[in-house]
TINUTOR-157180 format. One line per field, with one value per residue: residue number from 1; residue in three letters; x, y negated, z of N, C-alpha, C in turn. Coordinates in nm, 2 decimals, padded with zeros to 4 digits, m for minus. Atoms other than C-alpha are relative to their C-alpha. Example, Ala and Ser with C-alpha at 12.3 -4.5 7.8 and 13.67 -1.06 7.14 Angstrom:
2
resi	c(1|2)
resn	c(ALA|SER)
n_px	c(00.09|m00.09)
n_py	c(00.12|00.11)
n_pz	c(00.00|00.00)
ca_px	c(01.23|01.37)
ca_py	c(00.45|00.11)
ca_pz	c(00.78|00.71)
c_px	c(00.09|m00.08)
c_py	c(m00.12|m00.11)
c_pz	c(00.00|00.08)
END
This chain:
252
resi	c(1|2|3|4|5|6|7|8|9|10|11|12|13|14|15|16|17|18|19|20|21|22|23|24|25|26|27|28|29|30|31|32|33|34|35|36|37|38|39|40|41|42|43|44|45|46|47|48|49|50|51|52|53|54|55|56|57|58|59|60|61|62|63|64|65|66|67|68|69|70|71|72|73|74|75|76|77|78|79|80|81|82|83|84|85|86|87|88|89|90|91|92|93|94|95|96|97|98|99|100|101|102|103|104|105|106|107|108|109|110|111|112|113|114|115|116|117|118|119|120|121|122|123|124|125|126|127|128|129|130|131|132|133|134|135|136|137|138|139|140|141|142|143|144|145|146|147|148|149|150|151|152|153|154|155|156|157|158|159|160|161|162|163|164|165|166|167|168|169|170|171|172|173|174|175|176|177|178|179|180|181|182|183|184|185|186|187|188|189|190|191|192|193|194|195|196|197|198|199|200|201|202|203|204|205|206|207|208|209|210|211|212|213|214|215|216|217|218|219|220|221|222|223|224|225|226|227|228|229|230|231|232|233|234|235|236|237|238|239|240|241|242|243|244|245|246|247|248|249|250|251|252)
resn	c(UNK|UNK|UNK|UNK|UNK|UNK|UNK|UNK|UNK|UNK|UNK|UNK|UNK|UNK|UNK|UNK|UNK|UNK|UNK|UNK|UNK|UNK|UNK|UNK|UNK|UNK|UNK|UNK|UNK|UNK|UNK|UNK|UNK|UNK|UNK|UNK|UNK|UNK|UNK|UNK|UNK|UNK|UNK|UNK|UNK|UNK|UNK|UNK|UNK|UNK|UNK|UNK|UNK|UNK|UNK|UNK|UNK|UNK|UNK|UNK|UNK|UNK|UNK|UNK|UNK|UNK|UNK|UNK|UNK|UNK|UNK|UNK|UNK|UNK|UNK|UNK|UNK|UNK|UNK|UNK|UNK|UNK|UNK|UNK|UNK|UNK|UNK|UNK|UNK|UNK|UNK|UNK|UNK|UNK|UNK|UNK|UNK|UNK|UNK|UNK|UNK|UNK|UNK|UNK|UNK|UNK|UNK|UNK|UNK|UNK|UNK|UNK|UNK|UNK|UNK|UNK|UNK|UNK|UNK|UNK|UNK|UNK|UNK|UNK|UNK|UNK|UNK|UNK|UNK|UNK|UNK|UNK|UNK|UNK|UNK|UNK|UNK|UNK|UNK|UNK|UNK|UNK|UNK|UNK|UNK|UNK|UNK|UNK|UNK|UNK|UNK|UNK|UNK|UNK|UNK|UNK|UNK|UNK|UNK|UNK|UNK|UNK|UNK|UNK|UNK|UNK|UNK|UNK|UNK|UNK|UNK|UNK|UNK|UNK|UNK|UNK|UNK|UNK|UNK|UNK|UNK|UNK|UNK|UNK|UNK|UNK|UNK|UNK|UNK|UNK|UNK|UNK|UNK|UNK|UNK|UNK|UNK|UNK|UNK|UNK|UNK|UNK|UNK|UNK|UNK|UNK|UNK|UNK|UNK|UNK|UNK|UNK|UNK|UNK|UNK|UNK|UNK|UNK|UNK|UNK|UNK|UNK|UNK|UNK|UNK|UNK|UNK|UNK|UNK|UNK|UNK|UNK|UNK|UNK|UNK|UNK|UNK|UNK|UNK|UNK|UNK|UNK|UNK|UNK|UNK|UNK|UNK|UNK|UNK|UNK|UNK|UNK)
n_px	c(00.08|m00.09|m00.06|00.11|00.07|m00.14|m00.03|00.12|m00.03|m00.12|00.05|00.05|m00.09|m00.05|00.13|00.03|m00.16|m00.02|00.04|m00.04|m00.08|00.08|00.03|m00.12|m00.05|00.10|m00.08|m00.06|00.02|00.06|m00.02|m00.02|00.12|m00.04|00.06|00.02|m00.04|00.03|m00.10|m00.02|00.05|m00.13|m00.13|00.07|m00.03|m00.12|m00.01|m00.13|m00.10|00.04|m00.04|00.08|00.05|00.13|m00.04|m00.08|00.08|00.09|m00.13|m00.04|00.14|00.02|m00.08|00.03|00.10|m00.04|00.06|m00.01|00.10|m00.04|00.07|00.01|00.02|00.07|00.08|00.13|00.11|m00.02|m00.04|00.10|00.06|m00.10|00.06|00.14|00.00|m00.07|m00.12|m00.07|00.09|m00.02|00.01|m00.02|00.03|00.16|00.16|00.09|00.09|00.06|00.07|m00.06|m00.12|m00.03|m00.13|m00.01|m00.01|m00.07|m00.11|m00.11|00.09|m00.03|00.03|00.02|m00.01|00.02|m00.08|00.04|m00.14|m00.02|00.11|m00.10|00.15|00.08|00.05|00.14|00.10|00.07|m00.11|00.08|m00.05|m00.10|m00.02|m00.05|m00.10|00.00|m00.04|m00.10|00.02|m00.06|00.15|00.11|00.00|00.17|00.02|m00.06|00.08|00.09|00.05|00.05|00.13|m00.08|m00.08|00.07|00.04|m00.14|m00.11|m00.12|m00.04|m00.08|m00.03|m00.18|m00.03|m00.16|00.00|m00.12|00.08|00.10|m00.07|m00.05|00.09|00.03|m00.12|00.02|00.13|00.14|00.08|m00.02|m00.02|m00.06|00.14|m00.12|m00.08|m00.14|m00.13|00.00|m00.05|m00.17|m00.12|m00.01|m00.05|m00.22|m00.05|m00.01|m00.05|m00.11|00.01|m00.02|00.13|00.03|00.12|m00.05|00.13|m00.01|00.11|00.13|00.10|00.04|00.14|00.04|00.12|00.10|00.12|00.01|m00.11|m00.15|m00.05|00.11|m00.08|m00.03|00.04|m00.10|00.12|m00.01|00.11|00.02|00.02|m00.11|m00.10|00.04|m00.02|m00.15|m00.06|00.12|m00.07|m00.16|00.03|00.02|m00.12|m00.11|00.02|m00.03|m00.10|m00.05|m00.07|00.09|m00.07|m00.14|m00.05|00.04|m00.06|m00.11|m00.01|00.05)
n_py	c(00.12|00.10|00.00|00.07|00.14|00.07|m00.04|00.12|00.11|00.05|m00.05|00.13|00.10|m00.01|00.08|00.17|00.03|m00.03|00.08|00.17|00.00|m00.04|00.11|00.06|00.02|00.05|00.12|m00.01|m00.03|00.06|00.15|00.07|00.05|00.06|00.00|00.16|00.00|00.12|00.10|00.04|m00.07|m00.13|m00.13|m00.09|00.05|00.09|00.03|00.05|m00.14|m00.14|m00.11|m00.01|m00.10|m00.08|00.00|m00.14|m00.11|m00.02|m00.02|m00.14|m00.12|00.00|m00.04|m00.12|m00.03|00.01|00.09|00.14|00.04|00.15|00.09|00.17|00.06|00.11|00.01|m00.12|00.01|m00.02|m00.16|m00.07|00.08|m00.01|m00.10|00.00|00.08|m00.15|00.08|m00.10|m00.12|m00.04|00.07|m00.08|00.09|00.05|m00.06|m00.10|00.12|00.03|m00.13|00.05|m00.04|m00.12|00.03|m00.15|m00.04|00.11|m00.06|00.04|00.02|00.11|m00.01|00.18|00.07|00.18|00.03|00.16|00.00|00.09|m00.07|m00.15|m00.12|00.00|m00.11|00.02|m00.14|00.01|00.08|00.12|00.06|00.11|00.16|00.08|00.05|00.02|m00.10|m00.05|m00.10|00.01|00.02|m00.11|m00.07|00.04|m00.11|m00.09|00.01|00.01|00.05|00.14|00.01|00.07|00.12|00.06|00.14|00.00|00.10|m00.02|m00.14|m00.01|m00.11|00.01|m00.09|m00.01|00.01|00.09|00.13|m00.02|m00.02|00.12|00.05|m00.04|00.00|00.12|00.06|00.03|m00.06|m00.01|m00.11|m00.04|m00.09|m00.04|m00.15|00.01|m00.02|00.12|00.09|m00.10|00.01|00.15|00.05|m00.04|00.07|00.10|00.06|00.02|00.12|00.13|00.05|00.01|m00.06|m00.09|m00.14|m00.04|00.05|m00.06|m00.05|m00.07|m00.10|m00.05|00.01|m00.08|00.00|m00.11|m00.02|00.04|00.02|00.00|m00.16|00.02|m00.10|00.03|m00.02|00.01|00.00|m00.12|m00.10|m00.09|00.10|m00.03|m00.10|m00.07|00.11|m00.06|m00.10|00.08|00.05|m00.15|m00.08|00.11|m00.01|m00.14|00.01|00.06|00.09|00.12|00.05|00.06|00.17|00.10|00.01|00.05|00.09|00.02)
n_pz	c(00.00|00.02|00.14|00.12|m00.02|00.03|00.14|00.03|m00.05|00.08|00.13|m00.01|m00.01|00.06|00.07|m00.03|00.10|00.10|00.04|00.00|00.12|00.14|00.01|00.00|00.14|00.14|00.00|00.01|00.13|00.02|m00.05|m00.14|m00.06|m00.06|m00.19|m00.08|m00.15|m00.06|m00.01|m00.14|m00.16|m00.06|00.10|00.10|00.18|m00.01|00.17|00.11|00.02|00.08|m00.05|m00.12|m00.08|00.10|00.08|m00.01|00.04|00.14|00.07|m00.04|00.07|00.16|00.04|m00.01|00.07|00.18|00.04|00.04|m00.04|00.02|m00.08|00.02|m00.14|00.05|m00.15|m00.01|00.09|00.14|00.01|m00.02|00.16|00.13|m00.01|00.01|00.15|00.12|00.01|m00.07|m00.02|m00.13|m00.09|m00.14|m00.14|00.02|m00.05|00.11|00.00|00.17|00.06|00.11|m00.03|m00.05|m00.14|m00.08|m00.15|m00.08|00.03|m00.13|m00.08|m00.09|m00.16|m00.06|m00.14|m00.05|m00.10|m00.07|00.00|m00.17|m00.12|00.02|m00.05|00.11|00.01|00.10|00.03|00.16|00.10|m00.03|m00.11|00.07|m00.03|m00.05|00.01|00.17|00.05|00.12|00.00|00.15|00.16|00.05|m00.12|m00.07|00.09|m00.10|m00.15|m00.02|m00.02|00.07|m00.10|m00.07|00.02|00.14|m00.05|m00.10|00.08|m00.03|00.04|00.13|00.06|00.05|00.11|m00.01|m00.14|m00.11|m00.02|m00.13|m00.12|m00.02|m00.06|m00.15|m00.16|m00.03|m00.08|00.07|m00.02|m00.10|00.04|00.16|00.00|00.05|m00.01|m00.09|00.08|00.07|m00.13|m00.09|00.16|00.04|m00.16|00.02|00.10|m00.04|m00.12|00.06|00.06|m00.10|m00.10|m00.15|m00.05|m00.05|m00.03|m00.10|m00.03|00.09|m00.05|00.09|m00.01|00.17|00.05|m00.04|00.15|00.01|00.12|m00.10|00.10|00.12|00.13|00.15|00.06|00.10|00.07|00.13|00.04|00.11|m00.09|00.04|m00.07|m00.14|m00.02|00.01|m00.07|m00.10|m00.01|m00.07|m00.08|m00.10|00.01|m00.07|m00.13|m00.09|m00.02|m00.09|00.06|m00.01|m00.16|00.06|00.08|m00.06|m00.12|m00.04|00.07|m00.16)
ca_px	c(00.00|00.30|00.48|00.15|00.07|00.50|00.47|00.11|00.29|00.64|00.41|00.23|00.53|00.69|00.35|00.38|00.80|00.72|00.48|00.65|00.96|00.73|00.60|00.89|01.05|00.78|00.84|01.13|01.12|00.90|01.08|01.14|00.86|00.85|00.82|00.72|00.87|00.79|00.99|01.18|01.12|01.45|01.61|01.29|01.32|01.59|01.51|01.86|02.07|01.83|01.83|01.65|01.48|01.15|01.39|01.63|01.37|01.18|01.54|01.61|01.24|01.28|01.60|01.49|01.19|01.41|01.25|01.36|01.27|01.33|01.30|01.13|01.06|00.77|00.50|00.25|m00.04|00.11|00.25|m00.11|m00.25|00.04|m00.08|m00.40|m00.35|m00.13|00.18|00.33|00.32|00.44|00.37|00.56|00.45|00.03|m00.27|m00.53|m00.77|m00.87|m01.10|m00.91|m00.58|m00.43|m00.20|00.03|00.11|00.15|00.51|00.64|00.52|00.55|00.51|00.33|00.38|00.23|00.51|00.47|00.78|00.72|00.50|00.74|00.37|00.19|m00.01|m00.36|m00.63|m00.83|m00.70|m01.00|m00.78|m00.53|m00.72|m00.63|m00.26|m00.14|m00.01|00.28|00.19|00.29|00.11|m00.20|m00.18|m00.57|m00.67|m00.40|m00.53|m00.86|m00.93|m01.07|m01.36|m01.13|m00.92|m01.15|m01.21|m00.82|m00.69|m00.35|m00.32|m00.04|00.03|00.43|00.51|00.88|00.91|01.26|01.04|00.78|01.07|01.23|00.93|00.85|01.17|01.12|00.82|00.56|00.37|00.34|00.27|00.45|00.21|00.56|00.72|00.96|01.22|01.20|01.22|01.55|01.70|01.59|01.71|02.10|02.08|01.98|02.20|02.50|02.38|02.41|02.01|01.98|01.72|01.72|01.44|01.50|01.12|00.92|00.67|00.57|00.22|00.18|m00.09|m00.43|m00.60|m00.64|m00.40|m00.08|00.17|00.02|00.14|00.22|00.14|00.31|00.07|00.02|m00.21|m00.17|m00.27|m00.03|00.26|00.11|00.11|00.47|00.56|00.33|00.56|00.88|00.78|00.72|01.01|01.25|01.05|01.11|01.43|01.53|01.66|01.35|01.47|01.82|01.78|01.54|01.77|02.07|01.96|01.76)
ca_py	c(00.00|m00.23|m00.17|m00.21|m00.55|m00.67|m00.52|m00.79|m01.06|m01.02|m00.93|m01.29|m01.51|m01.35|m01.44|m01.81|m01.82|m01.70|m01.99|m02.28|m02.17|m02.15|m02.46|m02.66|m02.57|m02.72|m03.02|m03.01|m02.95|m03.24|m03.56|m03.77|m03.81|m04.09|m04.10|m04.40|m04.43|m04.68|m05.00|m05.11|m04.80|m04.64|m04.41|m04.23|m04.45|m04.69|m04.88|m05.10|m04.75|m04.50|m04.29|m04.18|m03.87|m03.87|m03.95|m03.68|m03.40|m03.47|m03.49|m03.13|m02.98|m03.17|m03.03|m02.66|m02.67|m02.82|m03.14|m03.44|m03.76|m04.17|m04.34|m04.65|m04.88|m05.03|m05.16|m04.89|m05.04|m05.08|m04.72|m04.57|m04.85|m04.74|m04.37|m04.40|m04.62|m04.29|m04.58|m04.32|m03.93|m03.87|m04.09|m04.00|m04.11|m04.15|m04.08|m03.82|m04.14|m04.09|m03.75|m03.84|m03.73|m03.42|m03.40|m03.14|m03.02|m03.22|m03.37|m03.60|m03.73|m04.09|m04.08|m04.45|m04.66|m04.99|m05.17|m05.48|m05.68|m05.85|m05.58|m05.31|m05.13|m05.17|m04.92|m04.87|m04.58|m04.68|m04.86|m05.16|m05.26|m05.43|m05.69|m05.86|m05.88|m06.04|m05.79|m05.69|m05.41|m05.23|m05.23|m05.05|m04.96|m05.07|m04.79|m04.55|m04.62|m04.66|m04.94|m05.21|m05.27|m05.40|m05.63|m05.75|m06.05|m06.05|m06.38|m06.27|m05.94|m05.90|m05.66|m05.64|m05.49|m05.49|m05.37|m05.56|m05.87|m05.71|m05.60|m05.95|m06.12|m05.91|m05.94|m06.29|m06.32|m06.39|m06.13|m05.98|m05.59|m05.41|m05.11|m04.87|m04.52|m04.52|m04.37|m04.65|m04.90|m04.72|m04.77|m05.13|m05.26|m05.08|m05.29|m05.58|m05.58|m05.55|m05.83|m06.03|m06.06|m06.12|m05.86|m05.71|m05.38|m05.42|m05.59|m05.37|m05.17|m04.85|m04.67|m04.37|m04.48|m04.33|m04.24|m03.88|m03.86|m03.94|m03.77|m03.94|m03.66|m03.84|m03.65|m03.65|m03.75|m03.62|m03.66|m03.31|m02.97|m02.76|m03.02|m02.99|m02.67|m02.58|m02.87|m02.70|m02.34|m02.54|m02.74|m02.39|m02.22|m02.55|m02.53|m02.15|m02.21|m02.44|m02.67|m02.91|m02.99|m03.03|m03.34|m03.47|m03.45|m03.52|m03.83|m03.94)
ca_pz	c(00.00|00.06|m00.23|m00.46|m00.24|m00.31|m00.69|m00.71|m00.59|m00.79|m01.12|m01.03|m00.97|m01.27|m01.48|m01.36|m01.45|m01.76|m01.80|m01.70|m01.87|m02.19|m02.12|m02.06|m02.36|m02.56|m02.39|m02.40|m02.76|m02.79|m02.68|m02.35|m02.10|m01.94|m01.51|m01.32|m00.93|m00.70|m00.58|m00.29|m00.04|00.03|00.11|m00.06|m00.40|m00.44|m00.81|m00.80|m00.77|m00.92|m00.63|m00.29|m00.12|m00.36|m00.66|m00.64|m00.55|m00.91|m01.05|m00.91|m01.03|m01.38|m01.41|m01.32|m01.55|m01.87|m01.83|m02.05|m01.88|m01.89|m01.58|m01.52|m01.15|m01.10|m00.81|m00.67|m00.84|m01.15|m01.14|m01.07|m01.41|m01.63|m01.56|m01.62|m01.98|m02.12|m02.09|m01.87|m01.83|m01.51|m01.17|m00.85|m00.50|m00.60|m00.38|m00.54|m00.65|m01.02|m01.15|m01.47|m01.37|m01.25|m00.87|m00.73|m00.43|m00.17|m00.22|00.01|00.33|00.55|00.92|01.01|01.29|01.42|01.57|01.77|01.77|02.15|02.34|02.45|02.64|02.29|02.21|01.98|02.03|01.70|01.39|01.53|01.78|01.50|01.48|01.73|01.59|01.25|01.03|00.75|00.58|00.25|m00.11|m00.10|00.27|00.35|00.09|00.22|00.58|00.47|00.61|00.37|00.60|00.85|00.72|00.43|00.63|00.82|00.67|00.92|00.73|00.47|00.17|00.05|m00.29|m00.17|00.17|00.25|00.25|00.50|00.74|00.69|00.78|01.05|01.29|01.14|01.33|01.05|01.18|01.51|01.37|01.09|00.97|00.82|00.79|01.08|00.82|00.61|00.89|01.01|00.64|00.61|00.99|00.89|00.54|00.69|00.99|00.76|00.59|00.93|01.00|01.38|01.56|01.87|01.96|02.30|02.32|02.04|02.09|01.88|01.82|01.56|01.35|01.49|01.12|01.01|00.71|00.95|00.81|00.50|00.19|m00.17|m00.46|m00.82|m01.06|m01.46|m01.70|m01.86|m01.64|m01.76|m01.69|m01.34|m01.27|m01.40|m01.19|m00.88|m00.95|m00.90|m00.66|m00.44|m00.52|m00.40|m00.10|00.00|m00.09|00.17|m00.06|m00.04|00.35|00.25|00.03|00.26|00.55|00.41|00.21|00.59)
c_px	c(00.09|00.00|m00.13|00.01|00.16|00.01|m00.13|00.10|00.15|m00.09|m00.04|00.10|00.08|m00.08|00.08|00.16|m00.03|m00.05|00.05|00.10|m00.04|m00.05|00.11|00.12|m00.08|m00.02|00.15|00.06|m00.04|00.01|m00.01|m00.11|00.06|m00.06|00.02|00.01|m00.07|00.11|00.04|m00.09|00.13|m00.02|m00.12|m00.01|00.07|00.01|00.18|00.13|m00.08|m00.02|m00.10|m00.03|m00.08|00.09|00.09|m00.09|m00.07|00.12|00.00|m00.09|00.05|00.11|m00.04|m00.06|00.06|m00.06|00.09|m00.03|00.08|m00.10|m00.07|m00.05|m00.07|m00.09|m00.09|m00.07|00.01|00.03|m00.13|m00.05|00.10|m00.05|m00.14|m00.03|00.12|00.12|00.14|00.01|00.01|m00.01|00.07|m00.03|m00.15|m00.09|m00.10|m00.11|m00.06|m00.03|00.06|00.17|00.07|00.15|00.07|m00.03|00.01|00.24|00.09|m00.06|00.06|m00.10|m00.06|00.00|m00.09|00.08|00.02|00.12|00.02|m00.08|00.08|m00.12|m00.09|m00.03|m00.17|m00.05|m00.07|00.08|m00.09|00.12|00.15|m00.03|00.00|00.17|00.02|00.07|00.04|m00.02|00.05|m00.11|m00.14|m00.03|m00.14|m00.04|00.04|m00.06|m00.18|m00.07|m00.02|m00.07|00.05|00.04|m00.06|00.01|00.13|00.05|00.22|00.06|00.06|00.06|00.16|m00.05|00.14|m00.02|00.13|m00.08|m00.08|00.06|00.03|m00.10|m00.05|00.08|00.01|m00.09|m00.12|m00.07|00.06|00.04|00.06|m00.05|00.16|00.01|00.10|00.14|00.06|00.03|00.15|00.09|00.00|00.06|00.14|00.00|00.00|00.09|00.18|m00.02|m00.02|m00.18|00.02|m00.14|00.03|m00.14|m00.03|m00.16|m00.12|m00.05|m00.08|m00.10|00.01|m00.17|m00.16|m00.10|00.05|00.14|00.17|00.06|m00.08|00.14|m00.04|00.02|00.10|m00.13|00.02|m00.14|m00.03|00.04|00.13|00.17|m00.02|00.03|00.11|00.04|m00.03|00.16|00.13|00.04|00.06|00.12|00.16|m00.04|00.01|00.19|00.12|00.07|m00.11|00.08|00.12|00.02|m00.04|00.11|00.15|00.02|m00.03|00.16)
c_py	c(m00.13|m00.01|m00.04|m00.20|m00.09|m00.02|m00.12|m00.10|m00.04|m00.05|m00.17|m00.09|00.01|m00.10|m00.19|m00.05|m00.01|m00.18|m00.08|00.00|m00.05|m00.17|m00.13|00.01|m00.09|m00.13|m00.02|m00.02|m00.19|m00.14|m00.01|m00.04|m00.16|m00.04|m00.14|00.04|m00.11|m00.14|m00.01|00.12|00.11|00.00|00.11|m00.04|m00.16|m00.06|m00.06|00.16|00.12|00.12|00.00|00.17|00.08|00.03|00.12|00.09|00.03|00.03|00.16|00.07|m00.02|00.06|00.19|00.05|m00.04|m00.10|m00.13|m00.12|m00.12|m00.02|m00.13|m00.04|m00.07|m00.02|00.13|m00.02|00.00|00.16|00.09|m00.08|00.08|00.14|00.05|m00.07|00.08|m00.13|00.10|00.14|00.04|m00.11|00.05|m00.09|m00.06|00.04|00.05|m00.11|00.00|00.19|00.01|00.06|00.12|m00.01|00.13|m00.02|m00.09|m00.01|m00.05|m00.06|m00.12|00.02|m00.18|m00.01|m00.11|00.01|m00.14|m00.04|m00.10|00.07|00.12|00.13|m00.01|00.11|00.00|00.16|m00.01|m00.11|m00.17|m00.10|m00.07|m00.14|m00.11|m00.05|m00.05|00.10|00.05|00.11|00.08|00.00|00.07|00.11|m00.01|00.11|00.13|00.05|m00.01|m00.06|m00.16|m00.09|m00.12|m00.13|m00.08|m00.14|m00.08|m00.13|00.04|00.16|00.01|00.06|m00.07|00.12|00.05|00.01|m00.08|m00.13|00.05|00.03|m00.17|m00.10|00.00|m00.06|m00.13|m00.11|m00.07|00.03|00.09|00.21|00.07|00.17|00.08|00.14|m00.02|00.01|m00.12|m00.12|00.01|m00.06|m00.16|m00.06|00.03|m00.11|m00.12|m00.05|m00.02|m00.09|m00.18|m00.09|00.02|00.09|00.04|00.08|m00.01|m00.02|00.05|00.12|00.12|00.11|00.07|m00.10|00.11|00.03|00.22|00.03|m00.09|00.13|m00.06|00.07|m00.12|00.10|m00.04|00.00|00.05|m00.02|00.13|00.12|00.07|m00.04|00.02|00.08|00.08|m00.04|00.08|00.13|m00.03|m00.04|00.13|00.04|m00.12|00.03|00.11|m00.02|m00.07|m00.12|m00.16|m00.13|m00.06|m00.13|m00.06|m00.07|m00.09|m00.16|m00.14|m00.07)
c_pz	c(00.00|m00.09|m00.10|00.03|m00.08|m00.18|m00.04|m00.04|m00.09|m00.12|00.01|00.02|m00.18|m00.13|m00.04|m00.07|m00.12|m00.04|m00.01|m00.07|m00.17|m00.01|00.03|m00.10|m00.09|00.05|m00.03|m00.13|m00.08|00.01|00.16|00.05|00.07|00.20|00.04|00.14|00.01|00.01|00.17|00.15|00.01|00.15|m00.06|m00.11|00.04|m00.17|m00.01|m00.01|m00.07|00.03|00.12|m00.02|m00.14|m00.17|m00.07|m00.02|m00.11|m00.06|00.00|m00.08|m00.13|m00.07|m00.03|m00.11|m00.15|00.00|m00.01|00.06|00.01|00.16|00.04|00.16|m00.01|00.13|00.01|m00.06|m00.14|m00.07|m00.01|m00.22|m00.12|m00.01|m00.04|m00.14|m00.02|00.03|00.06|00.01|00.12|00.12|00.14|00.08|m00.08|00.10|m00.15|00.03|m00.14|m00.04|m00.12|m00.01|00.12|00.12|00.01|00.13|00.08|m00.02|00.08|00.08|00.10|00.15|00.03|00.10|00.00|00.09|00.04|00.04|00.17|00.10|m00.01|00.05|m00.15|m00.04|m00.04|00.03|m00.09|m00.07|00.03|00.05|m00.08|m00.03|00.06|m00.02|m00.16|m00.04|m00.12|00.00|m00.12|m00.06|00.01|00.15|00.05|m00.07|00.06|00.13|00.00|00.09|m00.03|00.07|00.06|00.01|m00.13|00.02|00.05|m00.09|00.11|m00.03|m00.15|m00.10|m00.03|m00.11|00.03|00.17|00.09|00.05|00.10|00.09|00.07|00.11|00.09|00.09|m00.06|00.11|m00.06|00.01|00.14|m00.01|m00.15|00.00|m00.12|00.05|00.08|m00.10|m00.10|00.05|00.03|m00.11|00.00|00.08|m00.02|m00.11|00.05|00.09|m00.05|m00.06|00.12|m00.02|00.13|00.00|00.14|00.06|00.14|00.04|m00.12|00.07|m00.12|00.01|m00.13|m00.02|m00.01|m00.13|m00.01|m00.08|00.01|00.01|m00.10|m00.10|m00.15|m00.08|m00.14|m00.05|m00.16|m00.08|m00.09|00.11|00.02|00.05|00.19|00.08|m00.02|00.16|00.20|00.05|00.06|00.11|00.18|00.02|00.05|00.16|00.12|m00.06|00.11|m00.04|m00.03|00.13|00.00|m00.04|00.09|00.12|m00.02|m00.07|00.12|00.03)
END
């Protein structure tokens, strides 16, 4: 009964090899795709170097799979539009938001904080209780967070397309909370401090963010199934490998 259940399970991985191989030739075959990253969120995408966490790991798959591929850097919102008007074929770092376009797996994942830069007891049991502070946040984070509602009305509530500018601002003191992936924080607070910004932590104050989809999980977007689903096989097989962890950690 083993052996049948192991002989399933090779016979089905083999299947799926076959496929993506098969389908990655024929791209492959077919010309250069072109992939759209995000901007300004290292050490997961880094546009002036071409590099980061999320950037690499697509690197590694599209390499596996035989995939061709032009990169280009652009804001979140425009990266979801360019995707959605064929301009693009691939999107990394998307929420599943459009019936129109096909996601993988989950692919990579930001831990949020609210961190209050003068309340070292600060601390939130619902996402309500922000508004009583002003608040730097990134692109598309009311969406993310799901909560438009909220801040619809928030004239002290602020999106960043560039998160250096929402750190900046923050430990400037243009805003009281900064709505951020700790990891990301960590990277931007070293760049800055070699650039001789003045900060000091000793008086912040850090809450995970109380919403359901904390980890929130970024998806790779395509507009063609098949593309998808190679991408899916890959994906898998990086991740039992142990070689997903690796980049993350050692790029961290």
């Amino acid at each position: 009964m083993i052996i049948k259940c192991l002989s399933r399970k090779l016979t089905f991985s083999v299947l799926w090899l076959v496929v993506a191989v098969y389908h990655s030739v024929v791209i492959a075959e077919s010309g250069t795709m072109v992939v759209a990253f995000g901007q300004s969120r290292p050490p997961y995408v880094d546009e002036s170097s071409q590099s980061g966490i999320s950037v690499e790991l697509f690197a590694h798959l599209a390499q596996n799979l035989n995939w061709n591929y032009q990169s280009v850097f652009v804001s979140n919102r425009r990266m979801e539009r360019l995707l959605l008007s064929a301009k693009v074929d691939i999107a990394v770092e998307v929420q599943q938001s459009d019936e129109e376009l096909f996601y993988s797996s989950p692919f990579i994942s930001y831990s949020n904080y609210a961190i209050h830069n003068n309340n070292r007891g600060f601390s939130i049991a619902t996402m309500d209780a922000l508004q009583n502070y002003s608040i730097c946040a990134w692109q598309n984070a009311k969406q993310h967070l799901r909560i438009e509602q909220m801040v619809a009305n928030k004239k002290d509530y602020v999106e960043y397309p560039k998160q250096r500018e929402q750190v900046i601002d923050w430990i400037s003191g243009k805003c009281e909370v900064i709505l951020i992936d700790d990891t990301l924080l960590r990277w931007h607070l070293m760049q800055l401090k070699e650039r001789r910004y003045r900060y000091s932590n000793s008086s912040w104050g850090k809450a995970l963010l109380p919403v359901e989809n904390n980890p929130l999980w970024f998806y790779v977007g395509f507009r063609d199934a098949q593309l998808r689903d190679s991408f899916n096989f890959a994906l898998q097989q990086l991740k039992a490998s142990g070689r997903y962890e690796l980049i993350r950690e050692r790029i961290e």
